[in-house]
C-alpha positions in Angstrom: -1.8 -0.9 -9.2 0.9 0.1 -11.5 3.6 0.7 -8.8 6.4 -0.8 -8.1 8.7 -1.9 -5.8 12.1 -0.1 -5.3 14.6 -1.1 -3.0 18.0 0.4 -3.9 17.5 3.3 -1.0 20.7 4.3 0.3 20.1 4.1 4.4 23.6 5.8 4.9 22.5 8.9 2.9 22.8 12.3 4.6 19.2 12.9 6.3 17.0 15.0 4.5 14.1 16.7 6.0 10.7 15.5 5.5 8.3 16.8 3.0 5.5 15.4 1.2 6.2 13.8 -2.5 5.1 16.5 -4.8 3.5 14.1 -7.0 2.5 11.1 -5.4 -0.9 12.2 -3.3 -4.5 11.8 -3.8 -6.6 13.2 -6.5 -8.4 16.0 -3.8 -5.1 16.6 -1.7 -3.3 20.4 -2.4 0.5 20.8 -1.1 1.9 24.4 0.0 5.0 25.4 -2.2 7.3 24.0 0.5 6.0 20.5 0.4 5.2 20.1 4.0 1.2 21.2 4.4 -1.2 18.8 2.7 -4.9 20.1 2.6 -7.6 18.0 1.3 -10.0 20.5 -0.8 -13.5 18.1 -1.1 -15.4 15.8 -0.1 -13.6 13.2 2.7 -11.6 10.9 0.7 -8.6 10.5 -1.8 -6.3 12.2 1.0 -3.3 9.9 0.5 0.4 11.6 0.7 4.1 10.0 1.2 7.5 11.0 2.5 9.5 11.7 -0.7 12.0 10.1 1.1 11.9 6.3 3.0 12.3 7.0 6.8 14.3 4.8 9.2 13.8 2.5 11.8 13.0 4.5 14.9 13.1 7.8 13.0 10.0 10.0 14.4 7.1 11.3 11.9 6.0 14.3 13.5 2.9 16.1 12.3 0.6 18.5 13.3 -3.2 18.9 12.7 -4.2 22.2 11.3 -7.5 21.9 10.3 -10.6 19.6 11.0 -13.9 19.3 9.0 -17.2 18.1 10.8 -19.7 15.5 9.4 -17.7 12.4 8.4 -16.6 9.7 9.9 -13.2 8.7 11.6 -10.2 10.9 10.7 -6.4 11.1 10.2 -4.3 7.7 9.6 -0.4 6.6 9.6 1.7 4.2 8.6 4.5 3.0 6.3 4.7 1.5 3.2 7.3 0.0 0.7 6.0 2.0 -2.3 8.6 4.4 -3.4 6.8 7.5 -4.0 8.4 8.2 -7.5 7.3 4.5 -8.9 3.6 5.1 -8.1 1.0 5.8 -10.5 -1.0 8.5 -9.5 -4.0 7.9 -11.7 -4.1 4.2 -9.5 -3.8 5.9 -6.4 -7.2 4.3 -4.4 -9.1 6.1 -2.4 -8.5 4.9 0.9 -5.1 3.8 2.8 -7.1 1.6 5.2 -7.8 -1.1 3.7 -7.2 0.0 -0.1 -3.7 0.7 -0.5 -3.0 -2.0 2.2 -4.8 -4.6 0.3 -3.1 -3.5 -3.0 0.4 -3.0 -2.2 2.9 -3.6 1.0 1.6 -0.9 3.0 1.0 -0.9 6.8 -1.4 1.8 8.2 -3.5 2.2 11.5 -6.6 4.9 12.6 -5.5 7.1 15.3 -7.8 6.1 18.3 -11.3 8.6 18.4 -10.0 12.2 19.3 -6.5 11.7 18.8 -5.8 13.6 15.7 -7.6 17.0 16.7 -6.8 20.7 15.4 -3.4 21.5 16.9 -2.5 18.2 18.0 1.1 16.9 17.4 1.2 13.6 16.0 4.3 11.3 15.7 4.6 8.2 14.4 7.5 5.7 13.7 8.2 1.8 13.2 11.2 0.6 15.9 13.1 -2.3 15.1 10.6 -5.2 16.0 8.0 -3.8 13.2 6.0 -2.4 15.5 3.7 1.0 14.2 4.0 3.1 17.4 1.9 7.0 17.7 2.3 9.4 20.3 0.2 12.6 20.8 1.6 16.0 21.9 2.9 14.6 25.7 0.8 11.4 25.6 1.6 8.1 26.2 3.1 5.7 23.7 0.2 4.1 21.1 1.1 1.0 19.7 -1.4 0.7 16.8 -0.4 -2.3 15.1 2.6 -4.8 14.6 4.3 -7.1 11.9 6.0 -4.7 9.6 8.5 -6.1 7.5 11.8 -3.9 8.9 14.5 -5.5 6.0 13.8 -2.8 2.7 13.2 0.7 2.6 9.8 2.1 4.5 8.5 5.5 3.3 6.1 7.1 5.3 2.1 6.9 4.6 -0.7 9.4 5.7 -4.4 10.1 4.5 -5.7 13.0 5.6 -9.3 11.3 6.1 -12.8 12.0 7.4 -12.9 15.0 9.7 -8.9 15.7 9.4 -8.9 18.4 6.8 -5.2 19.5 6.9 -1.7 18.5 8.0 1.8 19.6 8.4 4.9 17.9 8.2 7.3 19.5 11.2 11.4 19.0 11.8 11.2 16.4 15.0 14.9 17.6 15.3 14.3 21.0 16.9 15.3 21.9 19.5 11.8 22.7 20.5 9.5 20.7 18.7 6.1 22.3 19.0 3.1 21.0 20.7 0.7 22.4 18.9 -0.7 25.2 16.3 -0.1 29.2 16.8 -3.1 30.5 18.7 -4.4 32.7 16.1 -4.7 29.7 13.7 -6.5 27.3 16.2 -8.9 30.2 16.2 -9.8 30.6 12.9 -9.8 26.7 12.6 -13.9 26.4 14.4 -15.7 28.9 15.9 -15.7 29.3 20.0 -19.2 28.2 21.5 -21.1 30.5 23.6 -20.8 29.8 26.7 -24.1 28.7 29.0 -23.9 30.4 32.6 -21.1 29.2 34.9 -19.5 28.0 32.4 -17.4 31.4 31.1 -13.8 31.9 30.1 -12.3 33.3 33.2 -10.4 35.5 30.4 -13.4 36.5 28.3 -16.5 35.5 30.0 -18.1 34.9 26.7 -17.0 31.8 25.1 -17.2 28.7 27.0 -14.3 27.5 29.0 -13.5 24.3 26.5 -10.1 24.0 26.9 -7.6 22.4 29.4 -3.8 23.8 29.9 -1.0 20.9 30.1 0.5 19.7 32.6 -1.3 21.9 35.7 -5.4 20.4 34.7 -6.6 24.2 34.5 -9.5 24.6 32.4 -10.7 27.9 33.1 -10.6 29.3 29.6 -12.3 28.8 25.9 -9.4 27.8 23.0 -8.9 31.1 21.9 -7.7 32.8 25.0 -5.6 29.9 26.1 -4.1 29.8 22.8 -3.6 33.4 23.4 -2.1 33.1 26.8 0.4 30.0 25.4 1.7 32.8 22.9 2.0 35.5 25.0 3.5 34.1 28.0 3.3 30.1 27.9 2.1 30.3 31.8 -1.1 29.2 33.5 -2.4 32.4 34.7 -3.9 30.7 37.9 -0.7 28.8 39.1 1.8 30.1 36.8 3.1 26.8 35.9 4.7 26.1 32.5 2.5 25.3 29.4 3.6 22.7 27.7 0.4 21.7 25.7 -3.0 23.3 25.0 -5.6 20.4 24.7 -9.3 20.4 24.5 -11.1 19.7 27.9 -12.5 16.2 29.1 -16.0 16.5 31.0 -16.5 19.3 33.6 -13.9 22.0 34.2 -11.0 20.6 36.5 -8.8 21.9 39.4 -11.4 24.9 40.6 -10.6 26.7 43.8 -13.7 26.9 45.7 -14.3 30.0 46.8 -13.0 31.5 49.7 -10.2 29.4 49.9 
């Protein structure tokens, strides 16, 4: 595909942060000027972008979803690959990681499991030592999403912003406090709240539809916006005060109600 192989990284370099390779991305992907958001501008393919530098064994990708688009198909995927960035041939690029550049070069990549990569969610990713692709999701468990990746050259990272995942960011897994998701005002603008049907208010507003489930208490009392709004202000559940560590989108019926009276 006109790339080649490079192998002459030095692993004992000093560590630089990741961005994405300024040159090396699909034909419809747009970088910010500091080389760590990647939007896809049409249609739902030709999203592939690298680490401009190879990551080590064990060292954590960590990405955060800032925008999804509805009507496609499957969304965000990860891996590694033994391209070096600065030997590929853009114009080559296909326009698919999965199974494209897999079947065309030594790339290993996996799909995030269904609602997994949604906006705000943090994503990391890494290989450990046995070659296995591992994922984990804001405070989720460990995903193992594939295994057998060769561990003994240089492994750059690999992502196509796919399908319904719209836009990423690239964030500094060595902060002190790696964040757990997107600022609230953003998540807002990202898709408009849904009206909610009776009994089914934001204990905050009582307008939008209480969608949205606080981490690790269960509440689920409020739409996205004002629990993204109550994360920035304070970071605490207003019903039992605990810490929020993670705004997530609700699963099913609205959880840990007090009944009334009680």
């Amino acid at each position: 595909m006109g790339a080649q192989l490079c192998f002459e990284a030095n692993a004992k370099a000093p560590r630089e942060a990741l961005r994405f390779h300024a040159e090396a991305k699909g034909a419809q992907v747009r970088l910010d000027t500091r080389g760590c958001i990647a939007h896809r501008r049409t249609t739902f393919h030709d999203g592939i972008v690298f680490s401009q530098r190879p990551v080590r064994l064990g060292e954590r990708v960590a990405l955060r979803v800032l925008r999804e688009e509805s009507g496609w198909c499957g969304g965000l995927r990860v891996g590694f690959t033994r391209l070096d960035p600065a030997c590929v041939s853009v114009p080559s690029l296909p326009p698919f990681v999965c199974p494209d550049l897999e079947e065309q070069s030594p790339t290993w990549a996996a799909v995030l499991p269904e609602g997994c990569a949604l906006t705000g969610d943090v994503v990391r990713f890494w290989v450990d030592r046995r070659g296995r692709l591992f994922a984990k999701v804001n405070a989720g468990c460990r995903l193992l999403l594939r295994e057998g990746v060769p561990v003994g050259a240089p492994l750059w990272a690999v992502m196509d912003v796919y399908g319904t995942t719209k836009a990423i960011e690239l964030l500094d897994p060595t902060a002190s406090r790696l964040p757990t998701a997107m600022p609230w005002d953003l998540s807002n603008k990202a898709v408009p709240e849904p009206k909610a049907t009776p009994g089914e208010e934001c204990a905050i507003c009582f307008y939008h539809a209480a969608n949205t489930r606080l981490v690790p208490c269960g509440h689920t009392y409020f739409c996205r916006y004002c629990a993204w709004r109550v994360f920035s202000d304070t970071a605490k559940c207003p019903v039992c005060r605990w810490q929020i560590e993670v705004v997530a989108p609700a699963q099913g019926p609205p959880a840990l109600r007090v009944e009334e009276g009680s």
